[in-house]
Every structure is written in C-alpha cells, then in structure tokens.
C-alpha positions as CSV (number, residue, x, y, z in Angstrom):
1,X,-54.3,12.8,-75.8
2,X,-52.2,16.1,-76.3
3,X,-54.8,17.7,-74.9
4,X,-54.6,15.8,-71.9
5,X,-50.7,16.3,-72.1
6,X,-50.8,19.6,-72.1
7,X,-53.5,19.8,-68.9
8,X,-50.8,18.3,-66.9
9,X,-48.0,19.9,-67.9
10,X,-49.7,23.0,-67.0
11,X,-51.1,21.5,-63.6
12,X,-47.2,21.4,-62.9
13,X,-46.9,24.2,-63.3
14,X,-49.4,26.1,-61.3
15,X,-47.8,24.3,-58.9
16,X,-44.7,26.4,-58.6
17,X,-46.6,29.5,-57.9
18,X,-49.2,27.7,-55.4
19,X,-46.5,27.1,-52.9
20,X,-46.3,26.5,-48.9
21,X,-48.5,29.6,-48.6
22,X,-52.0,27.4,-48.9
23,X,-50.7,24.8,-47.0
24,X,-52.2,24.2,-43.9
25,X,-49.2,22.7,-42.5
26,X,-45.6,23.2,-42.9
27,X,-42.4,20.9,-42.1
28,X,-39.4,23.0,-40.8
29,X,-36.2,21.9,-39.4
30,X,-36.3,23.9,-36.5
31,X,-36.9,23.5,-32.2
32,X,-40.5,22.2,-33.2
33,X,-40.8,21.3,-36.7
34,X,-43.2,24.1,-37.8
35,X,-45.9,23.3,-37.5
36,X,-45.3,19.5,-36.8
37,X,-46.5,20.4,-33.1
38,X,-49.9,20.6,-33.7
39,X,-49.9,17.5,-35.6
40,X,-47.4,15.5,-34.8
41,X,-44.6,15.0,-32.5
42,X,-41.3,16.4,-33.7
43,X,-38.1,14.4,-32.9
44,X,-35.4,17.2,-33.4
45,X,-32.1,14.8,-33.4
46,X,-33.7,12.6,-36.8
47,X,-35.7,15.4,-38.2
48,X,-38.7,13.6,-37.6
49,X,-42.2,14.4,-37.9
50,X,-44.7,11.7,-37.1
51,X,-48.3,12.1,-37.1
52,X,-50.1,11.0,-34.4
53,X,-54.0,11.3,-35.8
54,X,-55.8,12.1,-38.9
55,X,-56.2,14.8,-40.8
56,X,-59.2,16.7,-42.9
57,X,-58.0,19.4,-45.1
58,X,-60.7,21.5,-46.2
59,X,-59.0,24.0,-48.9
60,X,-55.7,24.4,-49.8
61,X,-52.9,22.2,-49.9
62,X,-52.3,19.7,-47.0
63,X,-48.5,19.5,-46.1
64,X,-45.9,21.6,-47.2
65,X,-42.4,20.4,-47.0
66,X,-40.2,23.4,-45.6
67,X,-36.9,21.5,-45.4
68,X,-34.3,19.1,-46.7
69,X,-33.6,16.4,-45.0
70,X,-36.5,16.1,-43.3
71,X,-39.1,13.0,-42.7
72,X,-42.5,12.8,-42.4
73,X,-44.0,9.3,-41.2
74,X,-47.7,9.3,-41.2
75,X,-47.6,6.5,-38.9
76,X,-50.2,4.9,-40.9
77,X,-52.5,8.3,-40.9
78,X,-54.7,9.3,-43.1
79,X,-54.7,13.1,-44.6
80,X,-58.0,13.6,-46.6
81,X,-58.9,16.1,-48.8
82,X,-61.5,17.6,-51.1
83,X,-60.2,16.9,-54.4
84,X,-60.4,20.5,-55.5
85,X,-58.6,21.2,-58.6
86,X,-54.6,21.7,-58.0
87,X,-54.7,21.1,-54.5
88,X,-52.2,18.2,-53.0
89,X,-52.0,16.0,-50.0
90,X,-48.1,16.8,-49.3
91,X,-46.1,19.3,-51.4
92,X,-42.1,19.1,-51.8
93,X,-41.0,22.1,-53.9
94,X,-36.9,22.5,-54.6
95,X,-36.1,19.9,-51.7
96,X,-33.5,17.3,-51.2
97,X,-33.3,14.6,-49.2
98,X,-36.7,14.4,-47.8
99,X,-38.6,11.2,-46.5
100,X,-41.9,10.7,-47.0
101,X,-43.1,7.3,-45.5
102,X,-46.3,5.0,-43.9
103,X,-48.6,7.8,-44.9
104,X,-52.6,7.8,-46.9
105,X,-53.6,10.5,-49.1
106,X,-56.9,10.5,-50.5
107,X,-59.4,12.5,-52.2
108,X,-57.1,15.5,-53.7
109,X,-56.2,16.8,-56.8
110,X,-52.6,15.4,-56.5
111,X,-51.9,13.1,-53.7
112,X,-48.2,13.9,-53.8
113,X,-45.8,16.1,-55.7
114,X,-42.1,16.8,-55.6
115,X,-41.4,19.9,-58.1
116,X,-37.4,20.5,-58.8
117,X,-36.6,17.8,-56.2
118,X,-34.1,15.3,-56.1
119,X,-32.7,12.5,-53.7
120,X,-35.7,12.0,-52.1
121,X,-37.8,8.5,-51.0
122,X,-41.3,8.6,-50.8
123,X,-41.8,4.8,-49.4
124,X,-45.0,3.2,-48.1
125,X,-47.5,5.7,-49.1
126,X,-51.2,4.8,-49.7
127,X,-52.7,6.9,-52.5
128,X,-56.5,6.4,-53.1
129,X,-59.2,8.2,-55.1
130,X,-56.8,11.2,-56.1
131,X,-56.9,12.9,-59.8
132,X,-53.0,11.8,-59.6
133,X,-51.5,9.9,-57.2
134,X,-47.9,11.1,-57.3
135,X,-46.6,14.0,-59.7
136,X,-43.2,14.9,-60.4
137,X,-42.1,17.6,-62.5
138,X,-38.4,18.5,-63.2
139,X,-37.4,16.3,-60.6
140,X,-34.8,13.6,-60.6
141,X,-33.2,10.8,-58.6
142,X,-35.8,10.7,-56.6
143,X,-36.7,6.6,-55.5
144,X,-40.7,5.9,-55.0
145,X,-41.0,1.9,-53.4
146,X,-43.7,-0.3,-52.2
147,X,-46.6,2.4,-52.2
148,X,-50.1,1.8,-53.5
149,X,-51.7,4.1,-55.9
150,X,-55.7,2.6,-56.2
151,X,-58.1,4.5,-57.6
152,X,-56.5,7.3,-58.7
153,X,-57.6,8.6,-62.3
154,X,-53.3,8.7,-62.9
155,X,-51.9,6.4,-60.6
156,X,-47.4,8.2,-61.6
157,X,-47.0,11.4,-63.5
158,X,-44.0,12.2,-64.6
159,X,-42.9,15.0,-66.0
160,X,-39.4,16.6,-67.9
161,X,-37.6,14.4,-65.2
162,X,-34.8,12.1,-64.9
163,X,-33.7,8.6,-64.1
164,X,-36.2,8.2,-61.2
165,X,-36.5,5.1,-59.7
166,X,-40.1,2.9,-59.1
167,X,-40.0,-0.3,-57.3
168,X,-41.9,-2.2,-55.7
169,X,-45.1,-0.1,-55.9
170,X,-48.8,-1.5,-56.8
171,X,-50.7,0.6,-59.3
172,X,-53.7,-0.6,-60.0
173,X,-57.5,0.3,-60.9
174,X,-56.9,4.1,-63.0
175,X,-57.0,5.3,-66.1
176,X,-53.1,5.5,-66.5
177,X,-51.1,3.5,-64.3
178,X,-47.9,5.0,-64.9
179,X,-47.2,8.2,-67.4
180,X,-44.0,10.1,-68.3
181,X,-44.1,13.3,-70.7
182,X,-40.3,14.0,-71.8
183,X,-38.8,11.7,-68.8
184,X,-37.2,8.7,-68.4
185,X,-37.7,6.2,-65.9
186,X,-36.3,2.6,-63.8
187,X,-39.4,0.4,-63.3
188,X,-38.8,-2.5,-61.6
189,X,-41.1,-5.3,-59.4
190,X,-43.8,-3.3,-59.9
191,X,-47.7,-4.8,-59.9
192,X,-49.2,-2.8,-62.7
193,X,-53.2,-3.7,-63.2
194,X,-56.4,-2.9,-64.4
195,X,-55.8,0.4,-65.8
196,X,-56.4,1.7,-68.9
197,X,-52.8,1.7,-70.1
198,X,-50.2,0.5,-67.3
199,X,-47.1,2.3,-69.0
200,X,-47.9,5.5,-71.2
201,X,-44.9,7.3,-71.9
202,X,-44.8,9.9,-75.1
203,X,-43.1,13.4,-76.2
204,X,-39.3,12.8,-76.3
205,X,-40.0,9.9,-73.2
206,X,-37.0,7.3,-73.9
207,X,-34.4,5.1,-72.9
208,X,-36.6,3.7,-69.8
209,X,-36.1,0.6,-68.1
210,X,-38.5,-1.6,-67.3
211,X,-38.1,-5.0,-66.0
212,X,-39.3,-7.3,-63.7
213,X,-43.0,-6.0,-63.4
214,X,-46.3,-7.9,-63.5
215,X,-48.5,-6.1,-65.9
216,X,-51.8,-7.6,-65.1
217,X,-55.4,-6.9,-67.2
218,X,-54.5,-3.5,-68.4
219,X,-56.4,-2.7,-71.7
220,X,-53.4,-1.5,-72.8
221,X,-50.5,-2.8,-70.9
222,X,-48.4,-0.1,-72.6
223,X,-48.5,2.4,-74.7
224,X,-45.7,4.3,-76.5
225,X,-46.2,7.7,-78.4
226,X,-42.9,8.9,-78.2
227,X,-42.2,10.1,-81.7
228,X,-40.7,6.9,-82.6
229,X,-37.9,7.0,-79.7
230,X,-39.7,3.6,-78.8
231,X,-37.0,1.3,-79.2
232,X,-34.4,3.1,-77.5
233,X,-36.2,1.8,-74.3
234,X,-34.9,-2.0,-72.4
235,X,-37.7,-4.1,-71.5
236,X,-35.6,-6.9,-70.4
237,X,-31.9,-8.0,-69.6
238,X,-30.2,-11.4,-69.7
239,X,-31.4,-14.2,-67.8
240,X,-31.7,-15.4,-64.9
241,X,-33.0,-11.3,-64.6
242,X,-35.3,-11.3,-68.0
243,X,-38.4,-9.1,-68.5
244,X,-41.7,-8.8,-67.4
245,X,-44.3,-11.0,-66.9
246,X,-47.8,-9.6,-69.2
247,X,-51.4,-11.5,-68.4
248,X,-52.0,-11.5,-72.4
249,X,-48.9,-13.4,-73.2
250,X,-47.9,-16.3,-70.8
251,X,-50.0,-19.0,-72.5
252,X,-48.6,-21.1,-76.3
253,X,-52.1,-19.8,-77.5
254,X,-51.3,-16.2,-77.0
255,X,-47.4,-16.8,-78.6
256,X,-45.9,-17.5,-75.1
257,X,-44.3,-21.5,-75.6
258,X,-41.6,-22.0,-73.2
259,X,-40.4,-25.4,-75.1
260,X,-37.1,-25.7,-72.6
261,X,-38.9,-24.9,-69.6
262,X,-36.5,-22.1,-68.1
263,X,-39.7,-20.2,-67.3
264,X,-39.1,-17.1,-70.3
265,X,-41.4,-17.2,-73.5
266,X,-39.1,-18.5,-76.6
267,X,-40.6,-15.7,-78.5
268,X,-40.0,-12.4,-77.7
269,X,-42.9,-10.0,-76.8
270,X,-42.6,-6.7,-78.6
271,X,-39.4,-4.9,-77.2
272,X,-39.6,-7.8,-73.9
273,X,-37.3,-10.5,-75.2
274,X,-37.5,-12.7,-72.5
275,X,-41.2,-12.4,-70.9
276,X,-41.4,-14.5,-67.9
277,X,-44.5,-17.2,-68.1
278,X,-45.5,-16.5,-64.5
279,X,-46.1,-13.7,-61.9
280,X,-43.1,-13.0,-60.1
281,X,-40.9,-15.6,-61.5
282,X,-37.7,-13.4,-60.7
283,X,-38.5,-13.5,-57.0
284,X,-36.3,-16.5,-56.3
285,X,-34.6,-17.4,-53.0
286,X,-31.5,-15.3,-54.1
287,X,-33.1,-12.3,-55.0
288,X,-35.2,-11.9,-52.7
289,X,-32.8,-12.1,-50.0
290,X,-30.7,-9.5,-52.1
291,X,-33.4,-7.4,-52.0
292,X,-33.9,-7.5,-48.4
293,X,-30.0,-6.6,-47.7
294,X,-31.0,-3.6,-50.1
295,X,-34.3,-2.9,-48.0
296,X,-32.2,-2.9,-44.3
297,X,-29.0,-0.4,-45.7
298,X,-32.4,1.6,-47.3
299,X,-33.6,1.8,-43.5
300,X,-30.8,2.6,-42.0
301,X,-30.2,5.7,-44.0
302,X,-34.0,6.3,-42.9
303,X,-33.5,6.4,-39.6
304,X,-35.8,3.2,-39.0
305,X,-32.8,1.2,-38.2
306,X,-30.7,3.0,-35.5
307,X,-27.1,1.8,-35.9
308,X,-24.8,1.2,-38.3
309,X,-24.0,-2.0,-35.7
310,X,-27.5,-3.5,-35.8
311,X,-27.5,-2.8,-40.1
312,X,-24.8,-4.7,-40.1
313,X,-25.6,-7.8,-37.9
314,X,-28.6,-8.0,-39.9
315,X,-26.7,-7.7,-43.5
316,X,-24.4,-10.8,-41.9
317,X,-26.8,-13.0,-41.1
318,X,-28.4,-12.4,-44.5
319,X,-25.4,-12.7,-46.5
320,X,-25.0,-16.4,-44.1
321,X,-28.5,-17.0,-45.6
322,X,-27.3,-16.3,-49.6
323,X,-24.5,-18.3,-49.1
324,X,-26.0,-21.2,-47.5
325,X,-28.8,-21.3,-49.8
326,X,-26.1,-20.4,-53.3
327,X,-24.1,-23.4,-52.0
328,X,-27.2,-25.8,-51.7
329,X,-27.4,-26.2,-48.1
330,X,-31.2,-25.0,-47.5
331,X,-31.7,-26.0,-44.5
332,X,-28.8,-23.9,-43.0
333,X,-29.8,-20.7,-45.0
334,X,-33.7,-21.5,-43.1
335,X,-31.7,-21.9,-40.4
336,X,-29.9,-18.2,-41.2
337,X,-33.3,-16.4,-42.0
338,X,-34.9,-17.6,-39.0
339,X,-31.8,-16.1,-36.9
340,X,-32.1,-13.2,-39.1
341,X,-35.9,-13.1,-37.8
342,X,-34.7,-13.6,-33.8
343,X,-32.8,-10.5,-33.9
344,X,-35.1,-8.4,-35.8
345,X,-37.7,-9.3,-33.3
346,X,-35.5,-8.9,-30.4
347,X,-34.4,-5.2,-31.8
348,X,-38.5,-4.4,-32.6
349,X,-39.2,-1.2,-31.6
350,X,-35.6,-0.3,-29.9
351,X,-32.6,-0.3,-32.7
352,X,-35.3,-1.1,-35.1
353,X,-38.9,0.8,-35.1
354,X,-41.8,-1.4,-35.2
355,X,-42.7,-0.7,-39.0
356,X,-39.5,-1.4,-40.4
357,X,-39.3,-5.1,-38.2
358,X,-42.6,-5.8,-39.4
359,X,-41.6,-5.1,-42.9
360,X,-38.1,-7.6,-42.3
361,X,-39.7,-10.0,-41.2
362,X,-42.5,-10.2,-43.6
363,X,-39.9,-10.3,-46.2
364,X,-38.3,-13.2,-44.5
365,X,-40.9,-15.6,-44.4
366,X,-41.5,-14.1,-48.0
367,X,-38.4,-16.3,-48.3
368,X,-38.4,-19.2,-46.4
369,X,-41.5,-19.9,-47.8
370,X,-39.8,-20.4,-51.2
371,X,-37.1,-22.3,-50.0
C-alpha cells in the first residue's frame, strides 16, 4: 500500500509541471473564452463556457482551466480520452472560484484535478473508466456534490488537503471509493458501493466527518491506517442526524437490534454510534426539503438561477412547505411543494435553466412522495 501511496503522491505532482501547455483547450476570462469558441459558446457577462458537442482528446490533457471564476457546463457532453498515464479530462491548477458542472470524463488517467485550488464546486460530473476519477492535491474548501464516479480504479483522491466537502456523490464499482493521504474530509449523503474499500484514509488523515452515507457491499467498507489518529475522526452526531447506514450491519444477526424502534442500531458500530437500520433513513420530509433550500441558494450563486428575486420566491414557498409539514399539516406542505413545483416550471429555462428546474423539481417529488 505505501507503494501505492507514494505513486500518487507523485502523480500530483507531475501535475504541477504538466500544466495548461498540453492542453488542448483552455478557459480564459476574456472577449471569447480562449479557446471556448471552438468548443463551446462563451457567455461573457456569467463567465460561461458551455459545450455544445463532444470531445476526443487524443494526447495531452483535455481542458485547462485559465481563470477564476469561471464555469464550464458540459451540457451533458462527453470529453473522452485515452487513458495515457498523467493525462486528465479538465485541469484546475492555483484557481478559485471555478464551476465545473453537467459534464462526462472518461477514459483518462485522472478525470479531474484541482491542484492548490480552493472555493471551487465541481457538481454533476460523470466520471467513468478513469485511473482516478477526481484528484485533489493541496487543495481546500473546495465542495464536490451529486457526481458519479463508476468504474474508475480510485473513484476520490485526496491529497495533503483540507476540509473539503463531498455530498451527495455516487461512488461505486473501483478499487478505492474514496482515499485521502494527509487530508481531512466532510462526507455526507454519499452512496458508497462495491469497491474494494469505500473509505481509505491513512498517513496523518484525521479528524474527518462522515455521516449520513450508505456504504453498500464494499469488501471493506472502510479502512483506516492513519498511524493510530483513527479515533479522532466522527462517524456520527446526535439523533434525529446519526451515522451511516453499512450493508453488513443493519440486521440483529450481524449486531444491528434496534429494540425501541427509532431506526439507529442499539449497539454502536465501530466509531458509528448510531448506525441507521436502513438506506437513507435521514432523508425525511424535513431534511430533504432543507436540503433543497440549500441546493436553490447553491444555484443561484451558479448562475443557474438568475435572480436573487426568483431564489427567494422559491426559498419562501419552501420554508411554507417545512412549516406546514413541522406543524403536522401535510396536506398544506403538498400543497406548498406542489406550488413550489408551478413556479419552478413556469421559470424553466428563463430565470431558471433547464438543468437546474429539472434537478428542483426531481427533488420535490423526492419529497412529496415521502409525505
């Protein structure tokens, strides 16, 4: 394993003297985006570059990130690659504030990586059949939520980083689903499965925060060997928020017996001290709606919401919802979420872009179909 370790680290760092200058294309904030013309269309007022067809990249590296404060939507492209050692899909080298969003990576040696990067979002990325999916190194703050990583051999490297964020992301089918070498990490409503080990961390990895993830048929579900700093780390927090839910203990058999029925195994599992019996038994009603007032101030500040008016019609009608449905009146928080759905709908692809309204609304009847 060190010697795997030790790869990566030093995969990170060829990366900071690979730079922008194999890249076939670059991101600039300038009259036309770089080179976003000849693959995109550049919108100049939100920094915008959005792809409007696939992409093979033969050699090299595929995207390089030029700016801060710059967005690249795929627009549900693909960028395919080669997989030849060290090169990556999209590079984003000492850059803040950058979006990367509704984009497919496959086949390359590092789907993403963001290297001395912080406040960025990388949101709604596919990454498939890559050596690693995403790589960080010496980056922090950054937030990573709801993108896939299949396939990949490491689905999340991280690396001598800081109090990054991972939510709602599916990692599944690798050999590590997540991995951090001297980092620490948030990790929360995350599907986690079939990998060798879900969560490796080692090397001076500590104080990580993990709750609220399914970890689902990994052989190892995690994995600490992080010279003993293992118990520094929070696997759960007071109920009604808990811990995680784990495939090989939810049943009494396995040492799961949940005696007063409040959903948590009475016994604690390792450092987990209240595992949940089910999949996604945190996703109640409340939460989820909190998480959706969370998702529509996210895509404002991405540009996928146009106006601070329209966020906050939409945060109303939501907080209507919470307060209905709090109080016990679930019919009028329906009511609410269904109103909150009318205006999302009506606002589709105006004050609201058509990826972003899909995404509210699936997360309303997410709701209401708990209700």
């Amino acid at each position: 394993m060190k010697k795997l370790t030790a790869s990566l680290v030093f995969a990170a760092m060829f990366l900071f003297l690979s730079g922008s200058a194999m890249a076939y294309y670059t991101i600039y904030d300038d009259a036309t985006g770089g080179d976003c013309s000849s693959i995109g269309i550049w919108d100049a007022g939100t920094k915008t570059c959005t792809l409007t067809a696939d992409l093979y990249i033969p050699s090299g590296h595929g995207i390089n990130i030029g700016s801060d404060y710059v967005t690249l939507n795929g627009n549900g492209h693909v960028v395919n690659g080669v997989r030849n050692p060290f090169y990556t899909g999209v590079d984003i080298y000492y850059r803040t504030g950058v979006t990367v969003k509704n984009l497919r990576l496959v086949n390359f040696w590092h789907g993403i990586v963001l290297i001395s990067s912080s406040g960025n979002s990388i949101t709604g990325t596919n990454n498939t059949s890559n050596y690693i999916g995403i790589l960080l190194g010496q980056s922090n703050d950054n937030i990573f939520s709801n993108n896939s990583l299949m396939s990949n051999d490491h689905g999340f490297r991280v690396v001598e980083s800081s109090n990054n964020i991972f939510r709602g992301n599916n990692i599944a089918n690798g050999y590590m689903g997540i991995s951090t070498f001297r980092s620490n990490v948030t990790l929360r409503d995350n599907s986690i499965s079939n990998n060798i080990y879900g969560f490796y961390y080692e090397d001076s990895s500590n104080q990580n925060i993990v709750y609220n993830n399914n970890f689902i048929d990994n052989q190892y579900q995690t994995f600490c060997a992080a010279d003993n700093f293992c118990s520094n780390d929070i696997f759960s927090f007071a109920a009604p928020t808990g811990g995680n839910y784990w495939s090989n203990y939810n049943t009494p058999e396995e040492g799961c017996s949940d005696l007063n029925n409040d959903s948590f195994c009475d016994v604690p599992n390792g450092l987990d001290y209240l595992p949940w019996t089910m999949q996604d038994g945190w996703l109640t009603p409340e939460t989820l709606i909190g998480g959706t007032i969370t998702a529509v101030e996210e895509l404002l500040t991405s540009g996928d919401i146009a106006t601070v008016g329209t966020a906050t019609s939409l945060t109303s009608t939501l907080n209507n919802a919470l307060n209905a449905i709090s109080g016990g009146n679930i019919q009028a928080g329906g009511n609410m979420l269904q109103a909150f759905i009318n205006k999302v709908e009506a606002q589709a692809g105006k004050q609201i872009s058509a990826e972003a309204a899909a995404q509210l609304i699936d997360a309303a009847e997410q709701i209401m179909s708990k209700l």
